[in-house]
LUMLO-112470 format. One line per 4 residues: their letters; for each residue x negated, y, z of C-alpha. Coordinates in steps of 0.1 Angstrom, whole numbers, plus 2048, in hexadecimal, padded with zeros to 3 digits. Layout:
% LUMLO-112470
A) X,Y,Z  ...
% end
This chain:
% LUMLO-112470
XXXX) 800,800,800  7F2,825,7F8  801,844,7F8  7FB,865,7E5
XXXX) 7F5,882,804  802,8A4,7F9  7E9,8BE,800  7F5,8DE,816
XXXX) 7D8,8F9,81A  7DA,909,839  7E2,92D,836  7C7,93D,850
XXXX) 7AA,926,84A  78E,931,861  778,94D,84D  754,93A,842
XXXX) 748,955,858  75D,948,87A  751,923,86C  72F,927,86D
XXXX) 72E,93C,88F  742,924,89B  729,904,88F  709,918,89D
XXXX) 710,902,8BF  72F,8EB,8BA  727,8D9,8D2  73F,8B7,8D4
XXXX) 766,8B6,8D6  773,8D9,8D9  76C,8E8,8B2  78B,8D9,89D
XXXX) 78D,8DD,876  7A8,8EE,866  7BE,8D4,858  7CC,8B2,864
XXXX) 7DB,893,857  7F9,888,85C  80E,869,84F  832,85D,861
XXXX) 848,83B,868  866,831,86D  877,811,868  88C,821,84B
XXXX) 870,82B,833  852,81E,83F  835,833,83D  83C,851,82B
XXXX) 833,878,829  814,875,823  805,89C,827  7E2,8B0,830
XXXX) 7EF,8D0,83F  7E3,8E9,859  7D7,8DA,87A  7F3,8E3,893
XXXX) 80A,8D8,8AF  81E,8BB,8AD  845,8C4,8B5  84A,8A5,8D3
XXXX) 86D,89D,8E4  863,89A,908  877,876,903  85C,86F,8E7
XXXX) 851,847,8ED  82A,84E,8EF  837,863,90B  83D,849,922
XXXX) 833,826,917  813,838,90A  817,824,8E5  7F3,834,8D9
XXXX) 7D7,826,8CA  7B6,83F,8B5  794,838,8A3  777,84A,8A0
XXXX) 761,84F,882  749,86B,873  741,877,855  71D,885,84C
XXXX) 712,8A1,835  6F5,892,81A  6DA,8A4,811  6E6,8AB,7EE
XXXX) 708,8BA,7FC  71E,897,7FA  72F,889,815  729,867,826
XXXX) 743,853,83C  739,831,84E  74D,811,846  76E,823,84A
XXXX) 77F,802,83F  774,7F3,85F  785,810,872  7A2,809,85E
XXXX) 7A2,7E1,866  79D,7ED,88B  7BB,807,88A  7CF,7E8,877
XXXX) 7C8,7CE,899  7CC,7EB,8B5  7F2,7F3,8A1  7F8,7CE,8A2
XXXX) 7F0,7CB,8C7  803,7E5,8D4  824,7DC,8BF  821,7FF,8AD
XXXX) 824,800,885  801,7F0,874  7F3,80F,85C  7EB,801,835
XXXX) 7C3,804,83B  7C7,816,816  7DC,831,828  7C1,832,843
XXXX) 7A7,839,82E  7B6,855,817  7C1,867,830  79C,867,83F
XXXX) 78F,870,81E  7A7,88A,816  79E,89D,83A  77F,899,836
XXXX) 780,8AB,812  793,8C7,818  77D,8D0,837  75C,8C3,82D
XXXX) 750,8E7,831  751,8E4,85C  736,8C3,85A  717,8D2,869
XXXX) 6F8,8CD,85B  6DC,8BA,86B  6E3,8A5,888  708,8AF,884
XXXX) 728,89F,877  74A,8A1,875  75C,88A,88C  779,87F,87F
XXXX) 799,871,897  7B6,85B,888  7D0,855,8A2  7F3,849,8A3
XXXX) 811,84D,8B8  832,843,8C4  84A,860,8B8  86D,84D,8BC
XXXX) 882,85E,8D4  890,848,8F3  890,838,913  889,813,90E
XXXX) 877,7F4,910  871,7EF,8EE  855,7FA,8CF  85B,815,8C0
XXXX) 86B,81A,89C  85C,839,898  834,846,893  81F,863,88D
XXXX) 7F8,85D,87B  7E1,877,87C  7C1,87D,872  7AF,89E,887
XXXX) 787,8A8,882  76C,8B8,896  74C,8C5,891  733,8BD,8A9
XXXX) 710,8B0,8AE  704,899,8C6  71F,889,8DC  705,887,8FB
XXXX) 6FC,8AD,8F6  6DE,8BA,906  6CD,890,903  6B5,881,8EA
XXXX) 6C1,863,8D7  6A7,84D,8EA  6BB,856,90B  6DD,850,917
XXXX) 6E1,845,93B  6F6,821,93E  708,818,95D  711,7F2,962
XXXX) 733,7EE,96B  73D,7D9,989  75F,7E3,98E  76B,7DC,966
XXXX) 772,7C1,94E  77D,7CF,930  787,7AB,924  7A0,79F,943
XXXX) 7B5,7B3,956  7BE,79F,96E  797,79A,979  790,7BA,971
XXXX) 7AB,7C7,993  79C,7A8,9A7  779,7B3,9A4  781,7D7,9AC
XXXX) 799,7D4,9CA  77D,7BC,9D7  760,7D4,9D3  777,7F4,9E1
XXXX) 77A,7DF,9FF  754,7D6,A01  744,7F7,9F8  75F,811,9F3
XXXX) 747,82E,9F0  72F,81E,9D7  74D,818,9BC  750,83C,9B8
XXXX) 72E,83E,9B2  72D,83C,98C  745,85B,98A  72C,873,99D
XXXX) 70C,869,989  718,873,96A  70F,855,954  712,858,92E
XXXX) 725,833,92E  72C,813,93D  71A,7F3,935  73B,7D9,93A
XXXX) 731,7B7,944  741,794,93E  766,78F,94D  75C,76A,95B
XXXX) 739,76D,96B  734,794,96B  712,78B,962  709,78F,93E
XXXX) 70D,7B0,929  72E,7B6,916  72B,7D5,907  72E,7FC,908
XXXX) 74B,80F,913  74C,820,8EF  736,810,8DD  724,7EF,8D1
XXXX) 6FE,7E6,8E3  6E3,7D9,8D4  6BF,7D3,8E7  69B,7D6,8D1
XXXX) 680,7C8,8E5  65B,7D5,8E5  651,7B1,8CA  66C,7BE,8B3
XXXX) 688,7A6,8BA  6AF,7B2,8B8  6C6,7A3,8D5  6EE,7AA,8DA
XXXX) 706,79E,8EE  723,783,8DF  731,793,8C2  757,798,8BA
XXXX) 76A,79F,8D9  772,7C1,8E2  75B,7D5,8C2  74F,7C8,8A4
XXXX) 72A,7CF,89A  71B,7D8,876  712,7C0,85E  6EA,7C4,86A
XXXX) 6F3,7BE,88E  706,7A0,886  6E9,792,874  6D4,791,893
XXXX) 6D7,77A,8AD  6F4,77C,8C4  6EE,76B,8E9  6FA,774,90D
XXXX) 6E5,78E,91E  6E1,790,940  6E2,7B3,949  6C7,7B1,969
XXXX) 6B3,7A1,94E  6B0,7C0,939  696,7D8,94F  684,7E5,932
XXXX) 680,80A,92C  69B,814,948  6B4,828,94F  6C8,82F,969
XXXX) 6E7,819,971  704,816,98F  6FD,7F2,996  6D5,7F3,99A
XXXX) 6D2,7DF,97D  6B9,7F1,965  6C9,7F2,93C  6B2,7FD,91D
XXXX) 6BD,818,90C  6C3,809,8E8  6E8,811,8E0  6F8,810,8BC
% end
């Protein structure tokens, strides 16, 4: 399924003056592009409406289903200025599939990954002048939501898919990419719930003050560990880990559960990784345990 998205020009784009003050320091997450994305469902028509227009508020009934049985799911991609003024994007298709899977799981209406895409595509081309240059990109955000109105156990008939960008630069401002501090978890699973509120009600009645801890150090992310032994390295809380050793070799952690890796990281060899085993080139972490720094 495709479908041909009618192009809206915002009226008061920002002046390329405003745009490139604005891009001296973007930082990450506050400087949105002028346009959005914007494709709806209902049960009726299917996916329809297809439109780039002017980024702006969505009119929500306070009933609206996302609302109150939080029906939500988004994806995260970036596209990145070349040196001969194209545009790159990274395996959108795979954010797509993704999107596809989280729809399905959460009973909401699965998006045509065609759809997905061209609506990426189309953002990204009518505001390809906000990517930064250098180390910057645009980050890009397709979400959906639950716009039926009611009160209700029940799916809802009705959805709203939008695509919104950002500029920015580096999402751990003020780091280098050899450093991100990592924080094992000890109080989450991100693969059973059920373990995942046994092992933190036990550890809040062993050592209430040192499960807040990982809040007040300020940690870039959370290293989540297995749901049955809480022993061996799951993966990060937003993205895939991979570990390079000082004789070259590539380790991860068992592929295919919670984030799917790239082709290259699949190639290498996937085994269980004890996370106390992993002490080279530390940083700092919650648990004691000392984690390299190598993150995709």
């Amino acid at each position: 399924m495709s479908l041909t998205f009618e192009i809206q020009p915002a009226a008061n784009p920002a002046s390329e003056k405003e745009r490139a003050a604005k891009l001296v320091d973007p930082g990450f997450g506050r400087i949105f592009t002028d346009h959005m994305a914007i494709v709806r469902y209902n049960q009726a028509k299917g996916w329809h409406g297809a439109r780039v227009e002017s980024r702006a508020n969505f009119p929500l009934d306070p009933a609206a289903a996302v609302l109150h049985y939080a029906q939500e799911i988004f994806e995260g991609l970036k596209a990145y200025k070349r040196d001969d003024g194209g545009v790159n994007l990274f395996r959108p298709d795979a954010n797509a599939k993704r999107f596809w899977n989280s729809a399905e799981r959460l009973a909401m209406a699965p998006l045509p990954e065609p759809v997905f895409i061209e609506a990426v595509e189309q953002l990204v081309h009518i505001d390809r002048a906000w990517i930064p240059g250098g180390e910057g990109s645009l980050y890009l955000r397709p979400f959906m939501i639950a716009s039926e109105v009611f009160l209700g156990v029940k799916p809802s008939a009705e959805y709203i898919f939008a695509v919104i960008a950002l500029a920015g630069r580096l999402l751990f401002q003020g780091r280098t990419c050899a450093r991100v501090d990592l924080g094992v978890g000890e109080l989450h699973a991100r693969r059973d719930r059920r373990h995942r509120r046994r092992q933190m009600r036990r550890q809040l009645r062993r050592e209430p003050a040192r499960a807040g801890r990982g809040h007040r150090s300020r940690l870039d992310q959370v290293v989540f560990l297995d749901a049955v032994e809480r022993r061996y390295i799951e993966e990060l809380g937003g993205m895939n880990v991979f570990f390079v050793f000082d004789d070259g070799s590539l380790l991860t952690p068992p592929l295919g559960t919670i984030l799917r890796a790239s082709p290259a990281i699949r190639s290498s060899r996937s085994r269980r990784i004890p996370a106390r085993a992993c002490a080279r080139r530390p940083t700092r972490s919650t648990s004691g345990a000392l984690m390299p720094p190598a993150a995709s």
